[in-house]
C-alpha positions as CSV (number, residue, x, y, z in Angstrom):
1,X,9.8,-13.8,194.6
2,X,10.5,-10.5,193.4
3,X,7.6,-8.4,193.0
4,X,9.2,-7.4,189.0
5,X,7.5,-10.9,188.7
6,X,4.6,-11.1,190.6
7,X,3.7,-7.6,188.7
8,X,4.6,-9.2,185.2
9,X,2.4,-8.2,182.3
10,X,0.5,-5.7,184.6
11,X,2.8,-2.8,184.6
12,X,6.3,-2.2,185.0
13,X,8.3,-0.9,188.5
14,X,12.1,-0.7,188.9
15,X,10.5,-1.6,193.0
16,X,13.5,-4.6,193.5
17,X,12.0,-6.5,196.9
18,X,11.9,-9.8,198.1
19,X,7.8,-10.9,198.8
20,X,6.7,-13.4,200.6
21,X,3.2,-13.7,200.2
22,X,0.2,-11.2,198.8
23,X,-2.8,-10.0,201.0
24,X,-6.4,-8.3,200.6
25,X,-7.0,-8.1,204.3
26,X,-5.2,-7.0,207.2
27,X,-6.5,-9.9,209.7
28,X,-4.9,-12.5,207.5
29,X,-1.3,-10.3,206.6
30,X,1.7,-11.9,207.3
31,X,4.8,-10.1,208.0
32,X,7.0,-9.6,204.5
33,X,3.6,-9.4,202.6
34,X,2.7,-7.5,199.9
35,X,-0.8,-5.4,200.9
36,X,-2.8,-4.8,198.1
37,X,-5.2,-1.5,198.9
38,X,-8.8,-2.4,197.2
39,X,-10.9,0.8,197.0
40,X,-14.1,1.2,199.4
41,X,-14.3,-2.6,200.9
42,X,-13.6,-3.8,204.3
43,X,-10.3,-4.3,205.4
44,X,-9.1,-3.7,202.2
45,X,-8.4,0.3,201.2
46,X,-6.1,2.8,201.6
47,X,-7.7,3.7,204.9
48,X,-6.0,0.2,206.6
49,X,-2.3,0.6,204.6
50,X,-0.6,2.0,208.1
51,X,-2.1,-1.1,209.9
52,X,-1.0,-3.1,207.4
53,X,2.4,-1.9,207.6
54,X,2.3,-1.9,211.2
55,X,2.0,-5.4,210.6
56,X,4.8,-6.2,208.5
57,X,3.8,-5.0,204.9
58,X,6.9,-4.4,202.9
59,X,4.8,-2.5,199.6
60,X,1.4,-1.6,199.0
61,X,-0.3,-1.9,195.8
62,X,-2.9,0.8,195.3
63,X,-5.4,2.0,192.9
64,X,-5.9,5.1,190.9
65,X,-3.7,7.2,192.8
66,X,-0.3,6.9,194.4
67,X,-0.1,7.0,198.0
68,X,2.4,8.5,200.2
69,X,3.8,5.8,202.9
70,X,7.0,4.7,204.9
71,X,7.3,1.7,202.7
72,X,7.1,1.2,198.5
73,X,3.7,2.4,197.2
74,X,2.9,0.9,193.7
75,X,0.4,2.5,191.7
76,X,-1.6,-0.5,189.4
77,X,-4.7,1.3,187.4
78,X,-7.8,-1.0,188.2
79,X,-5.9,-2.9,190.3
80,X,-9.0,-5.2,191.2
81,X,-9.1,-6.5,187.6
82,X,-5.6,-7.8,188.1
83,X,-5.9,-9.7,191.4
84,X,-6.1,-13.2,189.4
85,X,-3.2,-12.4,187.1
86,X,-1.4,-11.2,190.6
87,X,-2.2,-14.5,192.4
88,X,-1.0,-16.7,189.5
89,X,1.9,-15.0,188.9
90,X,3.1,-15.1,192.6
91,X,1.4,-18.8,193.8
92,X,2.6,-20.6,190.7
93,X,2.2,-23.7,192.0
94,X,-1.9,-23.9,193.0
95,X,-2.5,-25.1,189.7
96,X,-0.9,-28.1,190.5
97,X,-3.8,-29.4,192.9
98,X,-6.8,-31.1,191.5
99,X,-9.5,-29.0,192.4
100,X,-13.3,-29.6,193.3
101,X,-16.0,-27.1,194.6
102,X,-19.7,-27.3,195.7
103,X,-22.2,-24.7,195.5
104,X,-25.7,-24.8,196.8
105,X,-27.7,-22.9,199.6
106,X,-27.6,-25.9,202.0
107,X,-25.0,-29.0,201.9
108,X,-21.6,-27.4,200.8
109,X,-19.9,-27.8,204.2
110,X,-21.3,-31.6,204.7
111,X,-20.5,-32.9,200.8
112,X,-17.0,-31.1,200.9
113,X,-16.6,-32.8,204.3
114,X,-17.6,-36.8,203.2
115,X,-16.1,-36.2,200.3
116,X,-12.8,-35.5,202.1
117,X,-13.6,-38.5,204.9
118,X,-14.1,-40.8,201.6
119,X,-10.6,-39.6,200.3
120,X,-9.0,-40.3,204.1
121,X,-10.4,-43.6,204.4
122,X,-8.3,-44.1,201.0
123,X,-5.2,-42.2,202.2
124,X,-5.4,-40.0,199.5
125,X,-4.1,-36.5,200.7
126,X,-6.7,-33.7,200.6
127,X,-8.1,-31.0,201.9
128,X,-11.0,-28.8,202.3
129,X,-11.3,-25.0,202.2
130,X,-14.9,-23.8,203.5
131,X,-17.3,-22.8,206.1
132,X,-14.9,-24.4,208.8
133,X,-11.4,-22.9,207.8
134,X,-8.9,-24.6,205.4
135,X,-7.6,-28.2,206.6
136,X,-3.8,-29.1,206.7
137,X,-2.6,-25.3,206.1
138,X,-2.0,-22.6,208.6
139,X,-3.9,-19.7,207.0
140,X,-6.9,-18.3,208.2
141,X,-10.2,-18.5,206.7
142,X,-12.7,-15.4,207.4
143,X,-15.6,-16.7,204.6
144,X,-16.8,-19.4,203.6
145,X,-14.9,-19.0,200.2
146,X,-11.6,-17.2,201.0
147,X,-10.2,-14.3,199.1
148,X,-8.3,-15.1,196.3
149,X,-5.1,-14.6,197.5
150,X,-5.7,-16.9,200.9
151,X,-7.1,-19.6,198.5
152,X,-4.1,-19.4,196.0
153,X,-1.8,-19.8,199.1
154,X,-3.4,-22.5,200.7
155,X,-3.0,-24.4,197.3
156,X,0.2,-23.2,196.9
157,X,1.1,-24.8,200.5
158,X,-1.2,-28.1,199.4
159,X,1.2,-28.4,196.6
160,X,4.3,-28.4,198.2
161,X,2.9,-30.6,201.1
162,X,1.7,-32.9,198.3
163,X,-1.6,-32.7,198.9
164,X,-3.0,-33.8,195.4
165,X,-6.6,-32.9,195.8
166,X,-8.4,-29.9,197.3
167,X,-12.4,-29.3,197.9
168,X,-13.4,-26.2,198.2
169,X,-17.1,-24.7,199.2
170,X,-17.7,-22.1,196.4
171,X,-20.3,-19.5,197.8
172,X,-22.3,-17.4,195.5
173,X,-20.2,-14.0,196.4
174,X,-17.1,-15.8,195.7
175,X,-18.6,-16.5,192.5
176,X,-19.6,-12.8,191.5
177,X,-16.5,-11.3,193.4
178,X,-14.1,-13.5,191.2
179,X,-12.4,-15.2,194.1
180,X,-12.4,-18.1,192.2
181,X,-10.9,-16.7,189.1
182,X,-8.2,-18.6,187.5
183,X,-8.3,-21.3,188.6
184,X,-10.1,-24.7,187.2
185,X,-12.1,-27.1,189.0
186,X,-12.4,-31.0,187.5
187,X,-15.9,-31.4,189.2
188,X,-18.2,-28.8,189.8
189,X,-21.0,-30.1,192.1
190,X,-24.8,-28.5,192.9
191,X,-26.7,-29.5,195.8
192,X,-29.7,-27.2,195.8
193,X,-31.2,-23.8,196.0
194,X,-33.0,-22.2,198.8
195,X,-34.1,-18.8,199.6
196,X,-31.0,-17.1,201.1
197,X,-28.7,-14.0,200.7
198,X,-31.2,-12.0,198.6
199,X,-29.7,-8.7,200.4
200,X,-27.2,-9.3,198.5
201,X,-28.5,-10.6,195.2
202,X,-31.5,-9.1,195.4
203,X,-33.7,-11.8,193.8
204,X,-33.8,-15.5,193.2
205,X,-32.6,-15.4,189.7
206,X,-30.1,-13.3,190.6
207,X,-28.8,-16.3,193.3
208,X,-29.1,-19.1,190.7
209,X,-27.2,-17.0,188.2
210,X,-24.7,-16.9,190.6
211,X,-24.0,-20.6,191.5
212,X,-24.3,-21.5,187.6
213,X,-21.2,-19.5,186.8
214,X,-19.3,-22.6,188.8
215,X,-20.6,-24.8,185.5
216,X,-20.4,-22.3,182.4
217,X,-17.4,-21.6,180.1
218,X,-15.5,-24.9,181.1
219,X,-14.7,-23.5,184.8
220,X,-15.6,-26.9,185.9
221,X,-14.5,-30.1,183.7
222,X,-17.4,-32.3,185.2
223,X,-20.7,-30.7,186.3
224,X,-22.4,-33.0,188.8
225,X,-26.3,-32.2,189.1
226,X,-29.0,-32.8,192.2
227,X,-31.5,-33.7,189.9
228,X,-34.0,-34.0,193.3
229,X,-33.6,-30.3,193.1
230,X,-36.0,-27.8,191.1
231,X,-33.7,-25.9,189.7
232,X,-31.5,-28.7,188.0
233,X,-32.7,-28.7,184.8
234,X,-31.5,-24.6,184.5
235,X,-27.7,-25.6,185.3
236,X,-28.7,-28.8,183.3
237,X,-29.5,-26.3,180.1
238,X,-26.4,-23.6,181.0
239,X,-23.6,-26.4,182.4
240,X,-20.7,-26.5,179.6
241,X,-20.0,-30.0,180.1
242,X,-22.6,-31.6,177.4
243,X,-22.7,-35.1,179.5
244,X,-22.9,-34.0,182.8
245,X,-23.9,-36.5,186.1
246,X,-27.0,-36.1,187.8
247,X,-27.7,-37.7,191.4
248,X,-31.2,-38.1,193.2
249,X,-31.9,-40.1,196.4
250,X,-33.1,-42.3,194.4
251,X,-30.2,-43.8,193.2
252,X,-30.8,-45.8,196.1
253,X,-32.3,-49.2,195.7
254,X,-33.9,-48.8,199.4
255,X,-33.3,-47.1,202.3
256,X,-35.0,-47.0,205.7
257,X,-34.7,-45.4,209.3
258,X,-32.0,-46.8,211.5
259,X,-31.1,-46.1,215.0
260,X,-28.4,-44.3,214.2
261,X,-29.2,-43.1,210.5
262,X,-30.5,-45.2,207.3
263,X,-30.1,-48.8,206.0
264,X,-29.3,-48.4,202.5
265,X,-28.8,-50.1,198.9
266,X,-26.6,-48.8,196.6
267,X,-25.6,-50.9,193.6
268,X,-26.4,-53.4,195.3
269,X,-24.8,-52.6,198.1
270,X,-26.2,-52.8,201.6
271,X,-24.8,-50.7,204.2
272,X,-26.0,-48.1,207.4
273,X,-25.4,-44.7,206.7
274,X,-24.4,-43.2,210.0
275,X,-26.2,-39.9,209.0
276,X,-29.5,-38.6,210.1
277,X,-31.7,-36.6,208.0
278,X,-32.8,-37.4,204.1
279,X,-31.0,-34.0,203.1
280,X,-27.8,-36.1,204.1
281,X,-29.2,-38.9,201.8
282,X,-28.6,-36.5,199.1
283,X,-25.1,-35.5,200.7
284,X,-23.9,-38.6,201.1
285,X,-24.9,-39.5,197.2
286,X,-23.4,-36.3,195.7
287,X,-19.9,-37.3,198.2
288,X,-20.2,-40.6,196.3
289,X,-20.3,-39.9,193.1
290,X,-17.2,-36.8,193.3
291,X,-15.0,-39.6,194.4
292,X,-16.4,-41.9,191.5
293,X,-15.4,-39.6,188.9
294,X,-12.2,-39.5,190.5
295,X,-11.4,-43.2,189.4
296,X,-12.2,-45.1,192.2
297,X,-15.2,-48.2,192.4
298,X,-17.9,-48.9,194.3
299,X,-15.3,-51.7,195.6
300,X,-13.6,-49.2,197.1
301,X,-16.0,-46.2,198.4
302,X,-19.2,-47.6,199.2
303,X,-18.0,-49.9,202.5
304,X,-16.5,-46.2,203.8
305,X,-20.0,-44.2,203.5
306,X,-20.9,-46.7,206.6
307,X,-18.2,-44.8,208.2
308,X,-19.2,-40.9,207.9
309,X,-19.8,-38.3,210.3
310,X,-21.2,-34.5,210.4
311,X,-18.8,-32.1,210.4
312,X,-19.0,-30.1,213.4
313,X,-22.3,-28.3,214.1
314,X,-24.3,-30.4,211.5
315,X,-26.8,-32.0,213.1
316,X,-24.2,-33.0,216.0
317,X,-26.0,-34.8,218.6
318,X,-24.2,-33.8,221.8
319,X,-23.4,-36.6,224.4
320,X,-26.0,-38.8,223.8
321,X,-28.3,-36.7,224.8
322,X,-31.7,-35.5,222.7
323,X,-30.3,-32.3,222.3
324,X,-29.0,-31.1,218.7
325,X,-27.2,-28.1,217.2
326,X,-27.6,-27.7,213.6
327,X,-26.1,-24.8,211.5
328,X,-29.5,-24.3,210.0
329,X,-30.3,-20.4,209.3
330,X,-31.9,-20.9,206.0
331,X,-36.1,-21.7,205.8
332,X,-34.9,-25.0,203.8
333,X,-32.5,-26.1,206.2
334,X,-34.4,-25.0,209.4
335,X,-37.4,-27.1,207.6
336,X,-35.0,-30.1,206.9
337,X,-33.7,-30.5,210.5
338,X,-37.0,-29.9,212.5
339,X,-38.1,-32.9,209.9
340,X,-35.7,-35.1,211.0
341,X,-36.1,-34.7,214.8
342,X,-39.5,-35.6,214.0
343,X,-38.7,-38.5,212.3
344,X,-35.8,-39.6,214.5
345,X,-38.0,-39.1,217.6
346,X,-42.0,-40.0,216.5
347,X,-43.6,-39.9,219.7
348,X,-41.4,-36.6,221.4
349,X,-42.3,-33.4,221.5
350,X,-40.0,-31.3,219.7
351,X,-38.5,-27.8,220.7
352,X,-36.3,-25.5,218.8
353,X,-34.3,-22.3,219.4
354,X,-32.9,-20.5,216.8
355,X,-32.9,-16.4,215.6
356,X,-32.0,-14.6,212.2
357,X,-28.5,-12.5,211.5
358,X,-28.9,-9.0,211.5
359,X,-28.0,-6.8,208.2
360,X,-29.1,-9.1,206.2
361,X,-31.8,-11.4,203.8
362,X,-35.2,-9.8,206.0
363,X,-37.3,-11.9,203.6
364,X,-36.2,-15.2,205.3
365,X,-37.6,-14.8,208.5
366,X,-41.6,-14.5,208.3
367,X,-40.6,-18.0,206.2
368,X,-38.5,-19.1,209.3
369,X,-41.5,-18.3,211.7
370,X,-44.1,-19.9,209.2
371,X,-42.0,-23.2,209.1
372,X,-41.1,-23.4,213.5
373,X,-44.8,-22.7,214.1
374,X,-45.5,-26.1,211.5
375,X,-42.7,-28.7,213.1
376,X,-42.2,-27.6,216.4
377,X,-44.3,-27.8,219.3
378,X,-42.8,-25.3,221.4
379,X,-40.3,-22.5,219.7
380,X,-37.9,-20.0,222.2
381,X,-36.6,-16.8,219.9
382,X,-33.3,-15.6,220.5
383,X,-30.4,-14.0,219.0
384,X,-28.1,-14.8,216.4
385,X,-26.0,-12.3,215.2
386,X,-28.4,-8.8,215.2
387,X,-24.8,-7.2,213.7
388,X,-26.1,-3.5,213.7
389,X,-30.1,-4.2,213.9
390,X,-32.4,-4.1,216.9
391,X,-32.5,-7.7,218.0
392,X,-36.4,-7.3,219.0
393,X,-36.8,-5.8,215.5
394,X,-35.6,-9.0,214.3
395,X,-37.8,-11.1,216.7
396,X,-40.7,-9.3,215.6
397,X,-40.1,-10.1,211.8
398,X,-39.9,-13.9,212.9
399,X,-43.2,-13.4,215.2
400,X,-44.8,-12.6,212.3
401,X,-44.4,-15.9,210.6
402,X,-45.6,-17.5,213.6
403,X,-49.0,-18.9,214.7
404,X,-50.8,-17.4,217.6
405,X,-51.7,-20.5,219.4
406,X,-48.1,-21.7,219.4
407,X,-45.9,-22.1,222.3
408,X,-43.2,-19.5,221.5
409,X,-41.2,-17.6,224.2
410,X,-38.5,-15.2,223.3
411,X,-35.0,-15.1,225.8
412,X,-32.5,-12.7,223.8
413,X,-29.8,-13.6,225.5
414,X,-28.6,-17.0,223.3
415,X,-26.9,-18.5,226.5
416,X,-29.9,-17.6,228.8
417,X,-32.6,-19.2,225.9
418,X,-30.1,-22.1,225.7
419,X,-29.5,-23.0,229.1
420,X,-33.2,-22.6,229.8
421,X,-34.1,-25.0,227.0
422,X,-31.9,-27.7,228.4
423,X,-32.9,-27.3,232.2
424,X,-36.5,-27.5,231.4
425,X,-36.2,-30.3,228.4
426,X,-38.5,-33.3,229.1
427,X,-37.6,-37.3,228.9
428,X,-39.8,-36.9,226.0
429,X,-38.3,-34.2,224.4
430,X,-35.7,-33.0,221.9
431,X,-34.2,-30.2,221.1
432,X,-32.7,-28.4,218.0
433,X,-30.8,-25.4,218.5
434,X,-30.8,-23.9,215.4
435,X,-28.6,-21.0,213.6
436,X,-25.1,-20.7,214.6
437,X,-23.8,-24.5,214.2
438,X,-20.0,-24.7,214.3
439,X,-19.3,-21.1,214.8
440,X,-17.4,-19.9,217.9
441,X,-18.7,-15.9,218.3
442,X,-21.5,-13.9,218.0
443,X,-21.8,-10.4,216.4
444,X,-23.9,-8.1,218.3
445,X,-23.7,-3.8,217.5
446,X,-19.8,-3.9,216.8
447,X,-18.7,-6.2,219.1
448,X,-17.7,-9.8,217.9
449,X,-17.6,-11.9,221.5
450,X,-16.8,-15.3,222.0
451,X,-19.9,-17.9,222.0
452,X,-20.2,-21.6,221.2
453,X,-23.8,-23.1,221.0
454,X,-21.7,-26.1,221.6
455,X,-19.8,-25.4,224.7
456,X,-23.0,-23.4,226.4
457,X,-25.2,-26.6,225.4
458,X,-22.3,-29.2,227.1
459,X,-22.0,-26.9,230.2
460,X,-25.9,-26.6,230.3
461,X,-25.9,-30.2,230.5
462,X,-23.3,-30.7,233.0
């Protein structure tokens, strides 16, 4: 497309070139992009244009100023408040794709996921843009909500692929940062609110303000409520759909521990949910009732909730062993899988490892301690990502959380703590490692190395 297009009721340029595709962030540019230079953010000034032309950049967009380069440099005044209009005007197509996101503290990844297993079992194309990258496309994901630009792509390929419905995970800084902007979601879902990400926000209010801009001012068609949660009734009172769905665990009729996960009765169905944990009662529900308002009967989706699994790094058992990883790094979610080995295993003791990311919500981790110290029996501190803090500085904060007559031991090194765990774990025991889940590095200083809680746990065990 040429950029006299993409720049359409913005300003005007006699620029004539070619573009094929619009970028925030030099780790995701593609040659023959256009690189639009953000003021003062990561990866996104003027202080990355020669990398981004390096790269393949054939014009740069920048803000307040021109800017003196080896290829076209457009000046666009506020040039941030223009990204949306930008993004439709170049991906006109992403508003072909039905759209659904999910906001919470804990569950997006899991509900975007069954929701998207639900829709497979049907053969209804989909896809998921989240925690775990973006499904059927060949961009790259860096958040758990995309910048604008990658997330109008991906649609824009979804369309073409005809891939009719996309989830996405909306995070609360997507919401404030306007990543989401433009577009328009048919469902809107909430799952629940927890303490995290208060560096950013800076207080609890703040956080649910944030999530409840997914349900005000028609972004979302169809709000669908957890009323189990506390906060509910606020994006109950502020949701502009005026007959929104609400869904509670119980909605089910019964349910009870399985080997594998719960029997349950839904609408008088009876079925095993191959899910552990009650938070994935509450999942599982919210999945449910997305692909309900979608058209579809109980006929049709409640025989496939037997067949769900965790994503990746969701309470994954590994090899039929006692030993679980869990993306947990929340006090909620740590809470919510340490009560679930202790329901799945009555009689075992039960040992977790798990840290707290550096640079970031400090207020979480006394909290973290507090709840280890309550459902564990014996705790090993380690890192997760210290980013730029002093790991022990972090250990410390957790330590004080913790309970002096607990069995806590604290190995820094993750793969050290890890490995340890597993050569030392009981017939009676299980394990949680805790923190990283799914992820496949770990940030320490400024280095970002390579690390899989999974692939250390499995070679542990081998």
């Amino acid at each position: 497309m040429d950029i006299k297009l993409i720049l359409k009721n913005i300003i005007k340029t006699d620029t004539t070139l070619d573009v094929s595709g619009l970028s925030l962030n030099t780790k995701t540019l593609n040659k023959g992009d256009v690189f639009v230079a953000l003021q003062g953010e990561k990866n996104h000034g003027v202080e990355f244009i020669e990398d981004a032309i390096e790269k393949g950049c054939i014009a740069v967009l920048v803000d307040g100023k021109d800017f003196d380069c080896k290829v076209p440099s457009i000046r666009v005044d506020n040039l941030k408040a223009h990204l949306s209009t930008l993004a439709q005007n170049f991906y006109t197509s992403a508003k072909n794709v039905d759209l659904i996101a999910v906001t919470g503290t804990n569950g997006k990844t899991s509900v975007s996921h069954y929701i998207s297993q639900l829709l497979d079992f049907m053969e209804i194309d989909n896809g998921v843009i989240g925690t775990l990258g973006m499904t059927k496309t060949q961009n790259k994901s860096i958040n758990t909500t995309p910048d604008i630009f990658s997330i109008y792509s991906t649609l824009e390929e979804y369309s073409s692929n005809k891939v009719n419905i996309a989830v996405i995970e909306a995070s609360s800084h997507a919401l404030m940062q306007g990543r989401l902007e433009g577009l328009s979601f048919s469902q809107g879902i909430f799952t629940n609110l927890t303490q995290d990400h208060l560096d950013y926000h800076g207080t609890m209010d703040n956080y649910r303000e944030a999530k409840g801009k997914l349900f005000q001012d028609n972004f979302s068609k169809k709000a669908i409520i957890n009323r189990d949660d506390e906060n509910h009734q606020y994006f109950l009172d502020t949701s502009s759909d005026k007959d929104p769905i609400t869904f509670g665990i119980d909605d089910l009729e019964f349910y009870k521990n399985s080997e594998n996960g719960f029997i349950c009765q839904l609408n008088d169905y009876v079925f095993e949910l191959p899910l552990v944990g009650e938070f994935n009662l509450s999942n599982a529900i919210a999945a449910y009732n997305s692909v309900k308002c979608l058209g579809f009967s109980d006929d049709q989706i409640i025989p496939y909730l037997a067949k769900l699994s965790p994503p990746p790094g969701r309470m994954q058992q590994l090899a039929n062993s006692n030993i679980w990883i869990d993306y947990a790094h929340t006090p909620d979610a740590l809470d919510n899988a340490l009560s679930t080995l202790r329901t799945h295993y009555p009689e075992f003791n039960i040992r977790v490892i798990f840290g707290c990311g550096g640079d970031r919500d400090k207020g979480k981790r006394q909290m973290m301690g507090k709840i280890a110290s309550e459902n564990a029996d014996s705790i090993i501190l380690t890192n997760d990502n210290p980013r730029g803090e002093d790991p022990q500085s972090i250990i410390d904060d957790i330590l004080a959380g913790t309970k002096v007559e607990n069995d806590i031991q604290v190995i820094l090194d993750r793969g050290n703590a890890i490995h340890s765990a597993i050569q030392s774990l009981g017939e009676e025991e299980a394990l949680l490692i805790a923190g990283k889940g799914h992820e496949t590095s770990q940030v320490i200083g400024t280095r970002t190395l390579p690390f899989s809680d999974i692939e250390v746990a499995l070679n542990a065990l081998n």
